[in-house]
C-alpha positions, 0 to 999 in steps of 0.5 A: 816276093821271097826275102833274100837276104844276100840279094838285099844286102848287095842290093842295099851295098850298090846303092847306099840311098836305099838306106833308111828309105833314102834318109842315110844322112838321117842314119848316118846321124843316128849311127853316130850317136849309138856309136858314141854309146857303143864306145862309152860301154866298150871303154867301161867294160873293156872286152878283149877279141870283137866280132862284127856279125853283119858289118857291111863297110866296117863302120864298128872298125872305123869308129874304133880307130878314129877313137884311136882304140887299137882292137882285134875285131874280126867281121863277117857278113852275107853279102859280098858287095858289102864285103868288097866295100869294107875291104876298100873302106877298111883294108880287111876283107870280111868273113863270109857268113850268113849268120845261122853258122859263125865259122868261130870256135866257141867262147872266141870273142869278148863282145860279138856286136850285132849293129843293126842286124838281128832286125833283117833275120827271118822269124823262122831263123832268129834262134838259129842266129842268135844261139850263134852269136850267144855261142862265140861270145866268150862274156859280152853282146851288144845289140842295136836294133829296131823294136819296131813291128815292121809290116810289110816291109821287105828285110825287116822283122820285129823279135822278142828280144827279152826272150831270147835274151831270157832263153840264153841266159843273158842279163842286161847290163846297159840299155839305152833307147833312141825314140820310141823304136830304137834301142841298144843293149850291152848283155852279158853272159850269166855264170854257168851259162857257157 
């Protein structure tokens, strides 16, 4: 089977259950603590614009405003059952996208968020994506993901982040690790790397 990653996403979009191999609350839980950690950097280094590149239901938003944080965040993702479900759940209708081309000028916002995203992009597309969401960062990224390798799991690939971090000339500022398999990082863009 061929992975496709619009007809994964909608999949996953019309029944939630698929999420985490029907663990959601499990998700859910983790989710919430790397919010938590997502927030505490966010208030520390205090980015302007933000983009939520593969958002699904807007759950970056909502967590900024049950903080009371009033902030321009613009989301986009590829699937539109998950755009359809942000719009009822948040009121704003995604950009949509699938991540090789982000319809953004360059240097556009100060943090692109990529929560649980860059683990689901083929090998063969990862520096595509990535180059992408290094070009409408204007200073920050952060990413959440999975260091897991992933063997034959349908939609879920293992990268080597150092590197992609390294070819794109970004320093890690934060890093946090949930496990053995989960980490995030706050990145930030090295002078003369635009």
């Amino acid at each position: 089977m061929v992975y496709n990653p619009e007809k994964f996403w909608d999949r996953r979009a019309k029944n939630p259950d698929l999420v985490g191999g029907g663990r959601r609350k499990n998700v859910q839980k983790q989710l919430n603590s790397e919010f938590g950690v997502l927030l505490q950097w966010y208030d520390f280094y205090l980015p302007n614009e933000v983009l939520d590149v593969g958002c699904a239901e807007g759950r970056i938003l909502q967590c900024f405003r049950e903080k009371g944080i009033g902030l321009d965040v613009t989301m986009c993702d590829i699937s539109d059952e998950y755009r359809k479900r942000c719009f009822k759940e948040t009121g704003i209708l995604p950009d949509r996208c699938d991540g090789r081309i982000l319809p953004y000028p360059n240097e556009s916002f100060g943090l692109v968020v990529s929560d649980n995203v860059l683990l689901h992009v083929s090998p063969d597309l990862i520096d595509k994506v990535w180059i992408e969401h290094v070009r409408v960062s204007r200073k920050y990224l952060y990413v959440a993901t999975n260091t897991k390798n992933y063997i034959n799991v349908e939609g879920h690939f293992c990268h080597d982040y150092f590197h992609l971090f390294e070819e794109s000339r970004l320093s890690i500022k934060e890093e946090m690790r949930f496990g053995k398999q989960r980490v995030n990082w706050w990145l930030e863009k090295k002078i003369g790397s635009s």
